[in-house]
LOFILUM-164192 format. One record per residue (C-alpha): residue in three letters; x negated, y negated, z negated. Coordinates in nm, 2 decimals, always signed. Example, Ala and Ser with C-alpha at 12.3 -4.5 7.8 and 13.67 -1.06 7.14 Angstrom:
   code        u        v        w
    ALA    -1.23    +0.45    -0.78
    SER    -1.37    +0.11    -0.71
This chain:
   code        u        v        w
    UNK    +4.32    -7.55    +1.45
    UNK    +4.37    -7.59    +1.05
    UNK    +4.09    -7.87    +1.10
    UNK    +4.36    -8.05    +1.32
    UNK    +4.69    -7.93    +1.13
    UNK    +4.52    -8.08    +0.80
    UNK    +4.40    -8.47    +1.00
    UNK    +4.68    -8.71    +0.88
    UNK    +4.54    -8.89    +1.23
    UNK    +4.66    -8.58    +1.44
    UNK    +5.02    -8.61    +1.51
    UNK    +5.01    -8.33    +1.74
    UNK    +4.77    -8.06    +1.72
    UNK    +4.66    -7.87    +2.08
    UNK    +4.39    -7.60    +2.18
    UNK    +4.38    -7.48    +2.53
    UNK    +4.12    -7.16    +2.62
    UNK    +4.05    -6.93    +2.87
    UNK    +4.24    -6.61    +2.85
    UNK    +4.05    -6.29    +2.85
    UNK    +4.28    -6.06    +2.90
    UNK    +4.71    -6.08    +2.81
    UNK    +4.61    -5.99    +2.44
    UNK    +4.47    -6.37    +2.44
    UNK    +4.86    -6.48    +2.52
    UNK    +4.97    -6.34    +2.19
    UNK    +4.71    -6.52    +1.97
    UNK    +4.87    -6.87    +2.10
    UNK    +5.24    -6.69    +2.06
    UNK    +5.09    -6.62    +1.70
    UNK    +4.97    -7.03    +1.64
    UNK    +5.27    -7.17    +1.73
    UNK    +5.46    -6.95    +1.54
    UNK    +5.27    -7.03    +1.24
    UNK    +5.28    -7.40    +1.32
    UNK    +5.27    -7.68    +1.04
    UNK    +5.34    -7.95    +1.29
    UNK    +5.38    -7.97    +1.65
    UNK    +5.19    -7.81    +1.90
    UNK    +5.04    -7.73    +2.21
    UNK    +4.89    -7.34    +2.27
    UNK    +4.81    -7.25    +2.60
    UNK    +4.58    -7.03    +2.78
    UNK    +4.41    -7.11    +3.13
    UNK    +4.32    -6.90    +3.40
    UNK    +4.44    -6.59    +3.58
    UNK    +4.59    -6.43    +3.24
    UNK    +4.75    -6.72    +3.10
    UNK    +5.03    -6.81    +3.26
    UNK    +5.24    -6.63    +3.06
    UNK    +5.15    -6.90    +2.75
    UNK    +5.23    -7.16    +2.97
    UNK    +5.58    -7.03    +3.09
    UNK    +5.68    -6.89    +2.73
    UNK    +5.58    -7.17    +2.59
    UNK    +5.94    -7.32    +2.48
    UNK    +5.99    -6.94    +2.36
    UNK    +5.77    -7.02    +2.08
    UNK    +5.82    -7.36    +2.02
    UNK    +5.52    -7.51    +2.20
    UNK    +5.55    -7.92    +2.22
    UNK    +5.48    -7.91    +2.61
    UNK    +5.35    -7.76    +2.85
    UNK    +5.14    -7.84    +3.20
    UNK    +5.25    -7.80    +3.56
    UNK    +5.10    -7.91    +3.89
    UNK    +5.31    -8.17    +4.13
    UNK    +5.21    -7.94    +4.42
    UNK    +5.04    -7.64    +4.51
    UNK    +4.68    -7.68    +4.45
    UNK    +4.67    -8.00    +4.22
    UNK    +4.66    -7.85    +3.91
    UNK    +4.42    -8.02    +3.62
    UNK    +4.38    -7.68    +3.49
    UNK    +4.30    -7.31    +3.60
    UNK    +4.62    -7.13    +3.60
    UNK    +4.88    -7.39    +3.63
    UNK    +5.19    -7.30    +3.81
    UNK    +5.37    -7.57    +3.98
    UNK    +5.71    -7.75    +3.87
    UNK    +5.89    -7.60    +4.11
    UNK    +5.76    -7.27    +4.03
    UNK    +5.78    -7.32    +3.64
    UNK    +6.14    -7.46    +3.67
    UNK    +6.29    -7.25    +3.96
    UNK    +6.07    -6.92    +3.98
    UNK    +6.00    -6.86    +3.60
    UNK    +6.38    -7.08    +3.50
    UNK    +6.16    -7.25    +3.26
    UNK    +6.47    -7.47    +3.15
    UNK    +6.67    -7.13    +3.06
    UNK    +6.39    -7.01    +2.84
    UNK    +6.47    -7.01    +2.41
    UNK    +6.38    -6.76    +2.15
    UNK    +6.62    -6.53    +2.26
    UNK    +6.44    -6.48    +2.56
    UNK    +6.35    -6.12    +2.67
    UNK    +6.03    -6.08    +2.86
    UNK    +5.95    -5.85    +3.17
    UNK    +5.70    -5.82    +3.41
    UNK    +5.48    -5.63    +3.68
    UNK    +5.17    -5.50    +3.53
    UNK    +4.89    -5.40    +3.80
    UNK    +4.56    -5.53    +3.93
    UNK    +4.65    -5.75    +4.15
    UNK    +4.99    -5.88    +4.14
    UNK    +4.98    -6.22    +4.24
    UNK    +5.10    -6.07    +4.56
    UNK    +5.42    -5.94    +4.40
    UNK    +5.78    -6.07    +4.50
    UNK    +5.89    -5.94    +4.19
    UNK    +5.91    -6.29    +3.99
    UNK    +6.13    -6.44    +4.26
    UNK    +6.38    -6.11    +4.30
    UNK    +6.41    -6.01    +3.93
    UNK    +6.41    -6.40    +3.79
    UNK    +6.69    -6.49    +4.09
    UNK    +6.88    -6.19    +3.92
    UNK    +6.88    -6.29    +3.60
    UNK    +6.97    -6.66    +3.72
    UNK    +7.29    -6.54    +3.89
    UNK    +7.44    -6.30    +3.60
    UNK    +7.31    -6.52    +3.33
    UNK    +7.11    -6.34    +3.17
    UNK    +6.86    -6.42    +2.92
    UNK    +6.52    -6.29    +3.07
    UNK    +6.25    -6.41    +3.28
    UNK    +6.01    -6.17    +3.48
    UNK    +5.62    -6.29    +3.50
    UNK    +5.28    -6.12    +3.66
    UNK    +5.12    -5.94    +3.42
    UNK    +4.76    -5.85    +3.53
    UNK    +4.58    -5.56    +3.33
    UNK    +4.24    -5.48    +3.45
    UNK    +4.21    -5.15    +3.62
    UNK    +4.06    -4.96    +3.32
    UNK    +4.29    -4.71    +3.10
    UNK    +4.15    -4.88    +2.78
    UNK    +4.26    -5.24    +2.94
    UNK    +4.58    -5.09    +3.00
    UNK    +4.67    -4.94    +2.70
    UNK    +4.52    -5.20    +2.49
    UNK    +4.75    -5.47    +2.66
    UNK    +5.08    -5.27    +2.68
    UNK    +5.05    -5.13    +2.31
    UNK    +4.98    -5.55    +2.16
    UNK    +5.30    -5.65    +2.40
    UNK    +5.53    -5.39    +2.29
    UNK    +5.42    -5.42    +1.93
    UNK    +5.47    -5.75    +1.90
    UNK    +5.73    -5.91    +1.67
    UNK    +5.86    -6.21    +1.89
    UNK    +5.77    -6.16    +2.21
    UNK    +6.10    -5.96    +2.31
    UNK    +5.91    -5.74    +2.57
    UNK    +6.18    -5.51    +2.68
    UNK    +6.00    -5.33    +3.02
    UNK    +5.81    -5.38    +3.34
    UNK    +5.73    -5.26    +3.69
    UNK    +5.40    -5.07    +3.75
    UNK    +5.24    -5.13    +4.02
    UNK    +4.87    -4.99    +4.14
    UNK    +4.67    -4.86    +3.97
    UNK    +4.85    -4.75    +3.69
    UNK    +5.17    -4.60    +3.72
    UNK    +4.98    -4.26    +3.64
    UNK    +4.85    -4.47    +3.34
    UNK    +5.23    -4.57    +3.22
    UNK    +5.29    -4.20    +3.22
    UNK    +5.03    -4.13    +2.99
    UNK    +5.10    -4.39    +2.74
    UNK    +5.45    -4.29    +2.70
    UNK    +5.36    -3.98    +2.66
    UNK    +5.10    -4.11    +2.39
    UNK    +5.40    -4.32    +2.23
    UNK    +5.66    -4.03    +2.18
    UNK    +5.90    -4.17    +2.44
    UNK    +6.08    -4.08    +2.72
    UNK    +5.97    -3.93    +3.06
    UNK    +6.22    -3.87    +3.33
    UNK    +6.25    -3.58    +3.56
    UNK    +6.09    -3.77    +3.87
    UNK    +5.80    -3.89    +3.68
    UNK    +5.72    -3.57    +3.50
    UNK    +5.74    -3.39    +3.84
    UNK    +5.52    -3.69    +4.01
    UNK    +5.31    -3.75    +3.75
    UNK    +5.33    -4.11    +3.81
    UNK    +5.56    -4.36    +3.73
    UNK    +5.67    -4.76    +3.83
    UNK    +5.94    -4.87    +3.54
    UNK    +5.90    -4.90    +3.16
    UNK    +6.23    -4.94    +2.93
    UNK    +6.23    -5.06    +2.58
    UNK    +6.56    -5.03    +2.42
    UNK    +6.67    -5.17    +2.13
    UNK    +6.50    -4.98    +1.85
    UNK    +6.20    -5.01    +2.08
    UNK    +6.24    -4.64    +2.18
    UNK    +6.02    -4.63    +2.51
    UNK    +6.10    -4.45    +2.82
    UNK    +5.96    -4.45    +3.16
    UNK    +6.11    -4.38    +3.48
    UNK    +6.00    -4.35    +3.90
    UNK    +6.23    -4.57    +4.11
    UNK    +5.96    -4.53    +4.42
    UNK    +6.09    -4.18    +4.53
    UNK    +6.47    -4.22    +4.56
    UNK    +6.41    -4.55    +4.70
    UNK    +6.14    -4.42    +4.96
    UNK    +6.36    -4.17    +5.07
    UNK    +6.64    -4.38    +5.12
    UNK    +6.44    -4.64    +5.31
    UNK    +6.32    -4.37    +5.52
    UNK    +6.63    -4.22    +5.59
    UNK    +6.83    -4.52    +5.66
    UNK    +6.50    -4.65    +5.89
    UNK    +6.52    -4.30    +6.16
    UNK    +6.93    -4.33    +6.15
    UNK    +6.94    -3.95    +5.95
    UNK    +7.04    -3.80    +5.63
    UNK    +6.81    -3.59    +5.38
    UNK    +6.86    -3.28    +5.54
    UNK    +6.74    -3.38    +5.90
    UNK    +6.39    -3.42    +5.75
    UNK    +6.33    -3.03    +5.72
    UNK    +6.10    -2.89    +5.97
    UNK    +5.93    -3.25    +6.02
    UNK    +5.59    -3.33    +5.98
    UNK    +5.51    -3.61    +5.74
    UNK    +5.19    -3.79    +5.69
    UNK    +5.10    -3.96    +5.37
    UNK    +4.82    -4.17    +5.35
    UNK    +4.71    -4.22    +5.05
    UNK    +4.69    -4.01    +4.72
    UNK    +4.78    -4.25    +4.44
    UNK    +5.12    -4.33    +4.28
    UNK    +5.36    -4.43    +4.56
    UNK    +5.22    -4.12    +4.75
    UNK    +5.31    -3.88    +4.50
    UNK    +5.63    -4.02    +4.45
    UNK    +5.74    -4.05    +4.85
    UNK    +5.58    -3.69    +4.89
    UNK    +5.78    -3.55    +4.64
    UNK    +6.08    -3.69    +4.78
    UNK    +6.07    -3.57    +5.14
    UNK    +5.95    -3.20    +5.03
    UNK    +6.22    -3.16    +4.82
    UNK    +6.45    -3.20    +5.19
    UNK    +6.19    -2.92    +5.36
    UNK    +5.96    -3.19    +5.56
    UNK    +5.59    -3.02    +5.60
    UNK    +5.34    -3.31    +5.44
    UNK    +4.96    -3.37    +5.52
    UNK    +4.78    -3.58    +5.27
    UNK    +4.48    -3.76    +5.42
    UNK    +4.29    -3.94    +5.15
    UNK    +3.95    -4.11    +5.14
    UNK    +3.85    -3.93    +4.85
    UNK    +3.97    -3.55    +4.90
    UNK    +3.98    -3.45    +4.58
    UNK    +4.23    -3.67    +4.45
    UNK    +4.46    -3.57    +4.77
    UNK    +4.35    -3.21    +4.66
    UNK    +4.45    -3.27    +4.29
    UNK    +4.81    -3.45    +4.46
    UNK    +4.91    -3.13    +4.63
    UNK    +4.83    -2.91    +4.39
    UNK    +5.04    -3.12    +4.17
    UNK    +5.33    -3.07    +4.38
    UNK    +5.25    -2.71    +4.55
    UNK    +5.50    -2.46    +4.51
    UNK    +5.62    -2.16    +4.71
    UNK    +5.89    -2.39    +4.84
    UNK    +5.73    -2.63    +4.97
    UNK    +5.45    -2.73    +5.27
    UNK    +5.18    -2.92    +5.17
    UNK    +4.87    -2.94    +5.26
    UNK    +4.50    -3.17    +5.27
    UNK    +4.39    -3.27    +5.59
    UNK    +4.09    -3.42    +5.71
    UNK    +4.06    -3.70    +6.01
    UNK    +3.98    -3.51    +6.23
    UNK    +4.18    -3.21    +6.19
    UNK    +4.54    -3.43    +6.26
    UNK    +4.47    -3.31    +6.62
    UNK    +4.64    -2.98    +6.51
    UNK    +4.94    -3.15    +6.41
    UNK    +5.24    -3.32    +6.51
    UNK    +5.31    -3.61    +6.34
    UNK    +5.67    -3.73    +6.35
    UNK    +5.63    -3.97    +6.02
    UNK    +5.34    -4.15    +5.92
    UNK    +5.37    -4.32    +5.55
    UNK    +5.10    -4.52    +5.45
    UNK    +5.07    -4.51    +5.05
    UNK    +4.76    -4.74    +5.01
    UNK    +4.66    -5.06    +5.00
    UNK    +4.47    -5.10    +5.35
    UNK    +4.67    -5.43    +5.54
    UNK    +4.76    -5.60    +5.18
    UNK    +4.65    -5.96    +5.15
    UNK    +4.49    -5.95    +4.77
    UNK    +4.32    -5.59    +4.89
    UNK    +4.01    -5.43    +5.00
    UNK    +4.07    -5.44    +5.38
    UNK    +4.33    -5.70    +5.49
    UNK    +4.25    -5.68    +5.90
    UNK    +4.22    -5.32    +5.87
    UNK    +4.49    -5.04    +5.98
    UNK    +4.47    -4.69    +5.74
    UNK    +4.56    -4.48    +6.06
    UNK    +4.23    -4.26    +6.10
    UNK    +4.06    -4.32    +6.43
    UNK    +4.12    -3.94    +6.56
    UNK    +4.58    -4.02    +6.52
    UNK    +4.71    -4.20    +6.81
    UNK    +5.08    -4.37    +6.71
    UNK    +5.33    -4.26    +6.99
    UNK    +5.67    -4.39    +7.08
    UNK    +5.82    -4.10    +6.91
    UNK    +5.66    -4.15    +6.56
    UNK    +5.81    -4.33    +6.27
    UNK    +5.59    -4.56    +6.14
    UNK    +5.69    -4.61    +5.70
    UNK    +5.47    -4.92    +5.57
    UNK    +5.48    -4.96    +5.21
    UNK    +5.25    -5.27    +5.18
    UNK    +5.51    -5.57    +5.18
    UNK    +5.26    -5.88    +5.13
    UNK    +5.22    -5.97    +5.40
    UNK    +5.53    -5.79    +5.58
    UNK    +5.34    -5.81    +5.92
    UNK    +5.09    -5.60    +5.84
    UNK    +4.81    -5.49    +6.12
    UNK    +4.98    -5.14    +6.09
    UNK    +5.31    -5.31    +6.16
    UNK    +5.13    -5.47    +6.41
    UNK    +5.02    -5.18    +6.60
    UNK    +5.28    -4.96    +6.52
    UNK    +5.52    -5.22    +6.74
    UNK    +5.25    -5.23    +6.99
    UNK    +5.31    -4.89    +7.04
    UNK    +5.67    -4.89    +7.06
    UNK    +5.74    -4.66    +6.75
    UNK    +6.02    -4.72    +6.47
    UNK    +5.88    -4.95    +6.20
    UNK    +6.02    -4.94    +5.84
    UNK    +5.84    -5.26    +5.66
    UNK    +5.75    -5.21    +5.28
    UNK    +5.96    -5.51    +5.17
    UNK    +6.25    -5.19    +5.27
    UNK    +6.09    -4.98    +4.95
    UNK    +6.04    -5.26    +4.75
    UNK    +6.38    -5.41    +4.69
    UNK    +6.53    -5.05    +4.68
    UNK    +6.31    -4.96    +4.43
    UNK    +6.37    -5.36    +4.26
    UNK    +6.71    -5.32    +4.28
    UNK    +6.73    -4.98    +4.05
    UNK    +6.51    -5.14    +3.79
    UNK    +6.70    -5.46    +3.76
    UNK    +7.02    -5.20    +3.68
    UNK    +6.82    -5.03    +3.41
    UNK    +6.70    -5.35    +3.27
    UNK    +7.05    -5.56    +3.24
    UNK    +7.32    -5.25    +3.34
    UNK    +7.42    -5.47    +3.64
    UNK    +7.43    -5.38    +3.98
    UNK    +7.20    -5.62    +4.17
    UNK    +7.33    -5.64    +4.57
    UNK    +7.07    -5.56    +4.81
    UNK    +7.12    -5.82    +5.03
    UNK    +7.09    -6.07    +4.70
    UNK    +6.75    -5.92    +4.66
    UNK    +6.63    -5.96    +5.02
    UNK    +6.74    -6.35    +5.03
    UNK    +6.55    -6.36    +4.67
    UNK    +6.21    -6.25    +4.81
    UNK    +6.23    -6.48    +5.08
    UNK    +6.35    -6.74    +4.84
    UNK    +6.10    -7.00    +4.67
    UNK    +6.40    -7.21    +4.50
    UNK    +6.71    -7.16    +4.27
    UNK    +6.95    -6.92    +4.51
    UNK    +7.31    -6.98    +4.53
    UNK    +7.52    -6.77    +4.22
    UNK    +7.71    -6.51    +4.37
    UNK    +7.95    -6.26    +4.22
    UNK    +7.75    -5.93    +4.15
């Protein structure tokens, strides 16, 4: 780069390179910062797309986008119409803030098309991007402490997604900032805030918006949830949250997990003298009457481990009776949706959780309150939405 900066012959300098992790992002942020003449920074491939849609942020000379889906020159390359409606590429300037939604994977996420159509329609001066961080702690911390640190990249929170919203906990513990009561209960959270003197603080918008998807999905209040029997499949993040949201309105909850000893360490988490919780095993659900099930993992997601796959265990047989609480969104026709239909039970989708929980962070993020209808025609959306008045 000073090679090129210092060629009379070079009138505008470029390096392009293949992004490690989001750290790599930065070092470009840091070039064109330091620019002597124009330039072009950019960083290919599955972490880089945040160089390429921050790019005017900095003062980058250009950068590259694909005419269609697909015919990109480059790994990584979003298309125009993503760049330009998606990301509002045109609306981004130095004063930009930055969010995102760190997990591994999020290229699933509706996130960018909810939280961006937002922004577009109370003009505000923010864009929301996937930020993937590897599933490691030390990935995780590594990337999140050189984003928030940074002097001009304006990062000012994110969504969590799996697997580290017990990770986000930790660090802003680590960091001095601020837990709130649902996290510190769950032990997991899904939103980070950065104020403006960078104070951090972290929050769980999954179990107030499980419960009210739940609730508003069966046609009942809180209270009509006591004496049912709730399963929760799963162990991670979203099932502590939605567990500790339906105990606290007397439902009985069985954890079934593919490794028992995280379920185990879940309900000791939450196990009080209050509350019914317990561990099951497949083949002890016979004993039970399951009213709800929740699945809390990632069985049925496109980017997953097991996309044709149900997580019911083989020994549960869903009835006509049962409410059937998917939290997977992508795709929203999930083989658990599937079945659950089949069968003739009530189906709450996961895009239901999603926006509820979208729709808190966006009013932490910008103070506004985002409609939920707004956010439901967003996630469908591809294009620039309509303004409305929010």
């Amino acid at each position: 780069v000073a090679q090129m900066i210092e060629c009379d012959q070079c009138a505008i300098a470029k390096v392009v390179w293949r992004a490690r992790s989001l750290r790599d992002n930065l070092e470009a942020f840091d070039l064109l910062s330091s620019r002597a003449k124009p330039m072009i920074a950019l960083c290919m491939g599955e972490f880089g797309l945040m160089s390429r849609v921050l790019a005017p942020k900095f003062g980058g000379f250009l950068t590259f986008a694909a005419v269609e889906q697909g015919g990109g020159t480059a790994p990584g390359q979003p298309t125009v119409t993503e760049l330009r409606t998606t990301y509002r590429f045109d609306a981004i300037d130095q004063d930009t803030q930055v969010y995102g939604v760190v997990g591994w994977p999020v290229d699933h996420s509706k996130g960018p098309e909810v939280h961006n159509a937002g922004f577009d329609a109370i003009d505000f001066n923010g864009v929301y991007l996937p930020l993937p961080i590897m599933p490691e702690w030390e990935q995780f911390k590594a990337s999140m402490v050189a984003m928030i640190d940074h002097p001009k990249l304006d990062f000012r929170g994110c969504s969590v997604t799996l697997p580290h919203k017990e990770n986000l906990l930790r660090l802003v513990r680590e960091c001095g900032g601020t837990v709130d009561e649902h996290a510190e209960r769950i032990g997991a959270a899904n939103t980070l805030v950065i104020d403006d003197e960078g104070k951090l603080s972290c929050v769980n918008t999954d179990a107030p918006a499980a419960l009210e998807a739940l609730c508003d999905g069966m046609s009942v209040d809180g209270s009509e949830l006591s004496g049912r029997t709730i399963l929760i499949l799963g162990a991670g993040g979203v099932a502590r949250a939605v567990a500790s949201g339906v105990l606290d309105y007397g439902a009985q909850v069985l954890i079934h997990n593919r490794t028992p000893d995280r379920a185990n360490t879940l309900a000791d988490d939450l196990r009080s003298n209050e509350f019914d919780i317990r561990v099951v095993s497949a083949s002890e659900l016979k004993q039970f009457t399951v009213d709800v099930i929740i699945n809390c993992t990632s069985v049925g997601m496109d980017s997953g481990p097991a996309p044709e796959e149900s997580p019911v265990p083989e020994h549960l047989d869903i009835t006509p009776d049962m409410t059937i609480f998917e939290t997977v969104y992508a795709p929203i026709d999930t083989p658990l949706v599937r079945e659950a239909r089949s069968c003739g039970a009530t189906v709450i989708t996961g895009d239901e959780l999603f926006l509820r929980q979208a729709k808190r962070q966006f009013q932490m993020w910008t103070g506004v309150n985002l409609p939920l209808a707004f956010a439901k025609d967003a996630a469908k959306a591809r294009g620039k939405l309509t303004p409305v008045h929010i």
